[in-house]
Backbone as ProteinMPNN parsed JSONL, in Angstrom:
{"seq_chain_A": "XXXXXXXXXXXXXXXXXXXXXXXXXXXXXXXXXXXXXXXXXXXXXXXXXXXX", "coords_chain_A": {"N_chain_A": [[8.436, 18.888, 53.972], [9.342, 15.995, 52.703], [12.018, 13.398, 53.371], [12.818, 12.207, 51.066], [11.987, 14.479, 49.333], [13.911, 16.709, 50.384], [16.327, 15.037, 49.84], [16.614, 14.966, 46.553], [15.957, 18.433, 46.514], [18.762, 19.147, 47.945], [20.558, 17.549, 46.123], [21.626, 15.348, 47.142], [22.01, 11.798, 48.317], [19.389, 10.143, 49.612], [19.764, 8.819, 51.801], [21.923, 9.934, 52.493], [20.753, 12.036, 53.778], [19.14, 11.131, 55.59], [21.088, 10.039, 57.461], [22.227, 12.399, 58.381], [21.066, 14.386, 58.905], [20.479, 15.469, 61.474], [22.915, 16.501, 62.484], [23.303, 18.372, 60.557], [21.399, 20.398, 61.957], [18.678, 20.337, 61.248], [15.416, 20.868, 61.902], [13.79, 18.085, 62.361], [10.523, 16.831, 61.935], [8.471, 14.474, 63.179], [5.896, 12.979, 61.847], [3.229, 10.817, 62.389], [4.619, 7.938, 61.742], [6.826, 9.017, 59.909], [9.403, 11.078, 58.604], [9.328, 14.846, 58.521], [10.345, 17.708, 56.823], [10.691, 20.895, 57.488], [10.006, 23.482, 55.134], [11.42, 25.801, 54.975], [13.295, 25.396, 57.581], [15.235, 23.656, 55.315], [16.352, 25.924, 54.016], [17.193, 27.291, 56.027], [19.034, 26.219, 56.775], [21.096, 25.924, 54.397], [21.732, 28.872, 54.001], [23.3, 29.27, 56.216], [25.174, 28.157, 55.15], [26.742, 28.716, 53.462], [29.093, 29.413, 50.916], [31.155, 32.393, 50.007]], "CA_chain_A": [[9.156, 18.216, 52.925], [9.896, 15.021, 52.802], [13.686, 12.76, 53.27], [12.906, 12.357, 49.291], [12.197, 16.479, 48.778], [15.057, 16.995, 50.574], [17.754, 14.839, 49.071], [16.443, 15.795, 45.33], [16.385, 19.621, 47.074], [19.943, 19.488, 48.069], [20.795, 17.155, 44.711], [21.766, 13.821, 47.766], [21.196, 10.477, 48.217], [18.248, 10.016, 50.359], [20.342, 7.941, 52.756], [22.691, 10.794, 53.579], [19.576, 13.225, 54.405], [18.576, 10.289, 56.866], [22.185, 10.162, 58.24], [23.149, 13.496, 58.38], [20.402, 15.584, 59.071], [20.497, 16.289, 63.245], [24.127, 17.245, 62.341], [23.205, 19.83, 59.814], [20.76, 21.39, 62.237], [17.739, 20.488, 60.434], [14.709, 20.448, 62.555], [12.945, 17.253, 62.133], [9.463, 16.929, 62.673], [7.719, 13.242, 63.429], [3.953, 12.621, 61.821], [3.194, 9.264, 62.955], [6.12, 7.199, 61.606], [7.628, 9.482, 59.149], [10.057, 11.757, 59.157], [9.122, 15.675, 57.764], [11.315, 19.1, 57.241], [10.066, 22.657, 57.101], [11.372, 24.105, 54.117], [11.874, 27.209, 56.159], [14.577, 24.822, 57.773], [16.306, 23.217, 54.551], [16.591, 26.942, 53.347], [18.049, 28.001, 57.19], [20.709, 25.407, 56.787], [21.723, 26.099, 53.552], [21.633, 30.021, 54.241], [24.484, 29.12, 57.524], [26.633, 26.823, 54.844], [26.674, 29.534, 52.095], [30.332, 29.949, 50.688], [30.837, 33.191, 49.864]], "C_chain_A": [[9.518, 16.812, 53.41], [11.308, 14.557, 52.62], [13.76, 12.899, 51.764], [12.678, 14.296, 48.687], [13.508, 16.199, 49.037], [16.45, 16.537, 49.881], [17.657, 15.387, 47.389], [16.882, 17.602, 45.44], [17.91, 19.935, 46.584], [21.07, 18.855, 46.944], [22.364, 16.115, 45.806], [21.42, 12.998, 47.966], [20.695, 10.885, 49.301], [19.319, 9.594, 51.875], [21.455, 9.186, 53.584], [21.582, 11.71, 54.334], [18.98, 12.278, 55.719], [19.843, 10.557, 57.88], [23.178, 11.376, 59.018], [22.071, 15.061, 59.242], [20.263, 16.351, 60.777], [21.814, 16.866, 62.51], [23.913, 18.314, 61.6], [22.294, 20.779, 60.67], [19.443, 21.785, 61.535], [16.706, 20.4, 61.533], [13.853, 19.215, 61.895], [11.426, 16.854, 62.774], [8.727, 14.915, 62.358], [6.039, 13.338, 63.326], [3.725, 11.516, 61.478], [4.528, 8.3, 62.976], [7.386, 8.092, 60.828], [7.863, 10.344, 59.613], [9.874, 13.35, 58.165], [10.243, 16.846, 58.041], [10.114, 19.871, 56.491], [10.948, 23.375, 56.18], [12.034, 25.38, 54.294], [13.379, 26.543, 56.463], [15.667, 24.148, 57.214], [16.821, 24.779, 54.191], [17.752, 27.831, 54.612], [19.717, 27.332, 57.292], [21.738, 25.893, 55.445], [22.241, 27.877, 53.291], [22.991, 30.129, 55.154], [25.857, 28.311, 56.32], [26.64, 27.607, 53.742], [28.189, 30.123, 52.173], [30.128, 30.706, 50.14], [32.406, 33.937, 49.002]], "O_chain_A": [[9.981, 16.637, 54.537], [11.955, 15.179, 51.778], [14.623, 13.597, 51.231], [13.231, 14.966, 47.814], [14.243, 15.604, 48.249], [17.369, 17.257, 49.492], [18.53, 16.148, 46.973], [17.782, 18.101, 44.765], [18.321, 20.53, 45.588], [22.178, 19.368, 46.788], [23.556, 16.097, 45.5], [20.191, 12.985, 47.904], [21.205, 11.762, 49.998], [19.38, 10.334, 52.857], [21.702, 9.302, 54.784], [21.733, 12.001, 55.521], [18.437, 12.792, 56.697], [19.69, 11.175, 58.934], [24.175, 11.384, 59.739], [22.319, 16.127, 59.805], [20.001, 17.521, 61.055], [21.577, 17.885, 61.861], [24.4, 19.356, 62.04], [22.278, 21.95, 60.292], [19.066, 22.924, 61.259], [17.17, 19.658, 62.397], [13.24, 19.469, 60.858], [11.266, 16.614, 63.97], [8.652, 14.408, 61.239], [5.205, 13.613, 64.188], [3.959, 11.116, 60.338], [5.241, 8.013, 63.937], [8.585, 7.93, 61.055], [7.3, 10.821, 60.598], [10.256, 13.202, 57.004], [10.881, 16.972, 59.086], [9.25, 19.716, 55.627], [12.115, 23.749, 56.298], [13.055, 25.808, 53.755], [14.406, 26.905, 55.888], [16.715, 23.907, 57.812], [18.045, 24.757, 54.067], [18.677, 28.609, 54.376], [20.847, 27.681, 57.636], [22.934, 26.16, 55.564], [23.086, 28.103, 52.425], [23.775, 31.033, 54.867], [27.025, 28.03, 56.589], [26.488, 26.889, 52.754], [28.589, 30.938, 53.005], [29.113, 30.594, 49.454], [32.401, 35.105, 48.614]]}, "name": "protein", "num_of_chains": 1, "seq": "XXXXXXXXXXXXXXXXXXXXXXXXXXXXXXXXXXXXXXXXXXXXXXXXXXXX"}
């Protein structure tokens, strides 16, 4: 997924998914310049931050 999946995804600006994402525990993966997530790993984060 891309910074743009992701903030649409989680329904944030792009800019926090850049700023925020080591802190949430996202794995980020590097293919060439850009920056990708495993949607395995937006779904693991949001799975750990699930109010209940």
């Amino acid at each position: 997924m891309t910074p743009e999946d992701v903030s649409e995804y989680l329904a944030v600006p792009k800019k926090t998914v850049y700023a925020c994402w080591k802190s949430w525990g996202l794995k980020g993966i590097r293919v060439g310049k850009h920056l990708r997530f495993r949607e395995r790993s937006v779904e693991d984060y949001l799975t750990r931050n699930t109010v209940v």
